[in-house]
C-alpha angles and dihedrals in degrees: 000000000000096000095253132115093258098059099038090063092039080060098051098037088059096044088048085051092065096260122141101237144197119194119212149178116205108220105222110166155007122246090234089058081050095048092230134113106193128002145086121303144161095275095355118160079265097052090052091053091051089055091041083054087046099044092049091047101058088032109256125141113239145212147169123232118208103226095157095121091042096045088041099059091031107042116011093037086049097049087053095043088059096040093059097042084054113267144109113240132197114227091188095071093048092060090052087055106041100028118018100052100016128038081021091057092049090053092054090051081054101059098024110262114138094202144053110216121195138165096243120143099234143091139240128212152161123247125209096273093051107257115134111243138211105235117181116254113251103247103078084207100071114009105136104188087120084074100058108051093111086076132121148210099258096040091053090047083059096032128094130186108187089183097052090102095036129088116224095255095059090051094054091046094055088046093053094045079057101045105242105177078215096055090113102030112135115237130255113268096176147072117264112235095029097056095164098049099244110128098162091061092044087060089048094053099031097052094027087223124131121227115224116232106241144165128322102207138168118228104275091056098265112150116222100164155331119289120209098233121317099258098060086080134068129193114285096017116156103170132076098015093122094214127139115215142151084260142011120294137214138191113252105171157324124275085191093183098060102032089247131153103199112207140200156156121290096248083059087064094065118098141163102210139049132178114227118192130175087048125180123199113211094219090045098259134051119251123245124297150264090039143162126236147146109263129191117197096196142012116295091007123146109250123245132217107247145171116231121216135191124243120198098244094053099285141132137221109216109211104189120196097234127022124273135210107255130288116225119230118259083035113139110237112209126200122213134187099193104299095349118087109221100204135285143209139174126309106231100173144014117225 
C-alpha cells in the first residue's frame, strides 16, 4: 500500500473478496537519500500514514517493512550506474523487479501470506497450455503492463491485480463511496527518490562526485559549445542545451571517454533497429524466431510493428517497420502480441 488511491481499493477489493489480508507500506528510502525534507512522495512518511488510515478503515491490520538496503543497491545504485554509463534508466522498473515481486514475496513466505496484491493496472491469465500471461489492462490510459515485463512464472502464479479489470474513474469512485481520505489524491508523476526531477543534482548529492563540463560536438567531431556534465543530458533533448546553430539540436548520444555530448538534427534521431539484451520472456522461453510482434520503447508509447531477431548471447535485434525516434540506453523494450505482453529487456544500442 503505497498511500495512494490504487492500492487502497486493491486492498479492499481483496479483502471483500474473503482473503485474509495484510496491508502493508515498503519503506524504501530516507529523505536525506532523497534529498527532501517534507513533502509527498511515493512511500513517503505521509504516504504511511494515508495506508495506515486505509488498512484501519476496512479493517486490516498493517505494517512497514524496512526495504532501504534492498531499494538502495537495487534500485538507486542501479539508476546511477546507468546514468553514468550513459543511459536513462527506469527506476520504476527496477522496483517491479527487486522489490515488488521479489524481496516483497519473500517477505510474504516469511509471515504466511500466499499473494502479493498490488494496485497495478494489468491482468493476469492463463494461456492453453496452462502458463499464466500478462495481458494489458483495458483503460489505455493507464494500463502498466509495460511495467511488469520483468515477471515470472512463478511470481504471476503468486501475484494478483483486482484492478486489472477496472478504469481509473470506477476505482476512485469506490474509494470515495468508502470514504478513503485518499479517494482524490493525484497520482505520483515522479520518481521517488528524485521528487523534483533533477537528476542531475540527485547524482551530485547521492555519489558525492562532480561531473566535468565538456564538448558539444556534432558527429563528425565538429565542436559547437560547452556542456554542463554529461549527465545533465538524455537522448533526444532539445531544451536547455544552450547552443546556438543554423537549426535545432538535439542530443544523440554520449562519447563517455572523451566527456563529449554529440548533437544533431532531429531527422538524425530516427532509427529502425534497435538491439535489446537482459531479456525476460513472460512464458519462460522465447518463441520462435524470427517473429513478428508489436514493441514500445517507453511508457505510453504507441506500439510499432516490428520483426524480432535472434543475437547469440540471448538477445534480440528489434526491425520496426517504420523508424522510430531513439531509445535511450538503459530504455525497457517491450514486445506485444495484441493484449499479451511477450517479454521485454534493456536497449543497448540504436542501429
Amino acid at each position: 500500500m503505497s498511500g495512494g488511491v490504487d492500492s487502497s481499493v486493491a486492498a479492499l477489493l481483496i479483502k471483500e473478496a474473503g482473503y485474509k489480508a495484510l496491508g502493508c507500506t515498503m519503506r524504501l528510502y530516507t529523505n536525506e537519500d532523497a534529498g527532501v525534507t517534507t513533502g509527498r512522495t511515493c512511500c513517503s512518511l505521509d504516504d504511511v500514514e494515508d495506508a495506515r488510515s486505509v488498512a484501519r478503515k476496512i479493517g486490516i491490520p498493517y505494517q512497514v517493512f524496512n526495504f532501504t538496503e534492498d531499494f538502495r543497491r537495487d534500485v538507486m545504485d542501479r539508476f546511477v550506474s546507468c546514468y553514468e554509463a550513459g543511459g536513462t534508466p527506469n527506476p520504476c522498473l527496477d522496483c517491479n523487479r527487486f522489490l515488488k515481486f521479489d524481496r516483497l514475496l519473500r517477505r510474504a513466505d516469511e509471515l504466511g501470506y500466499r499473494y502479493v496484491v498490488t494496485g497495478h493496472y494489468a491482468r493476469i491469465g492463463r494461456d492453453a497450455d496452462g502458463l499464466f500471461t500478462l495481458l494489458k489492462g483495458p483503460d489505455p490510459k493507464k494500463d502498466q503492463s509495460y511495467f511488469l515485463y520483468s515477471m515470472t512464472q512463478a511470481q504471476l502464479a503468486r501475484t494478483l491485480f483486482p484492478l486489472g479489470t477496472m478504469t481509473k474513474d470506477e476505482v476512485r469512485r469506490i474509494a470515495e463511496e468508502h470514504g478513503f481520505l485518499n479517494a482524490e489524491k493525484p497520482d505520483s508523476q515522479d520518481i521517488c527518490f528524485v521528487p523534483d526531477g533533477d537528476y542531475a543534482a540527485f547524482l551530485r548529492r547521492y555519489t558525492g562526485k562532480t561531473y566535468p563540463e565538456g564538448d558539444f560536438v556534432l558527429r563528425d567531431g565538429t565542436v559547437v559549445g560547452r556542456h554542463r556534465g554529461i549527465v545533465n543530458y538524455t537522448i533526444g533533448q532539445r531544451r536547455g542545451l544552450g547552443v546556438a546553430w543554423s537549426e535545432s539540436l538535439y542530443v544523440l548520444g554520449k562519447d563517455l571517454e572523451h566527456n563529449r555530448v554529440i548533437l544533431g538534427t532531429e531527422r538524425e534521431l530516427y532509427i529502425r533497429e534497435v538491439m535489446v539484451r537482459n531479456m525476460n520472456w513472460i512464458g519462460g522461453r522465447p518463441p520462435e524466431m524470427p517473429f513478428r510482434c508489436t514493441a514500445v520503447t517507453r511508457y505510453h508509447q504507441k506500439e510499432a510493428p516490428a520483426e524480432i531477431f535472434p543475437l547469440p548471447d540471448g538477445g534480440i535485434r528489434v526491425v520496426f517497420d517504420e523508424e522510430r525516434r531513439a531509445v535511450s540506453p538503459g530504455q525497457a523494450v517491450v514486445l506485444y502480441d495484441g493484449d499479451r505482453v511477450l517479454g521485454g529487456g534493456e536497449a543497448v544500442e540504436n542501429l
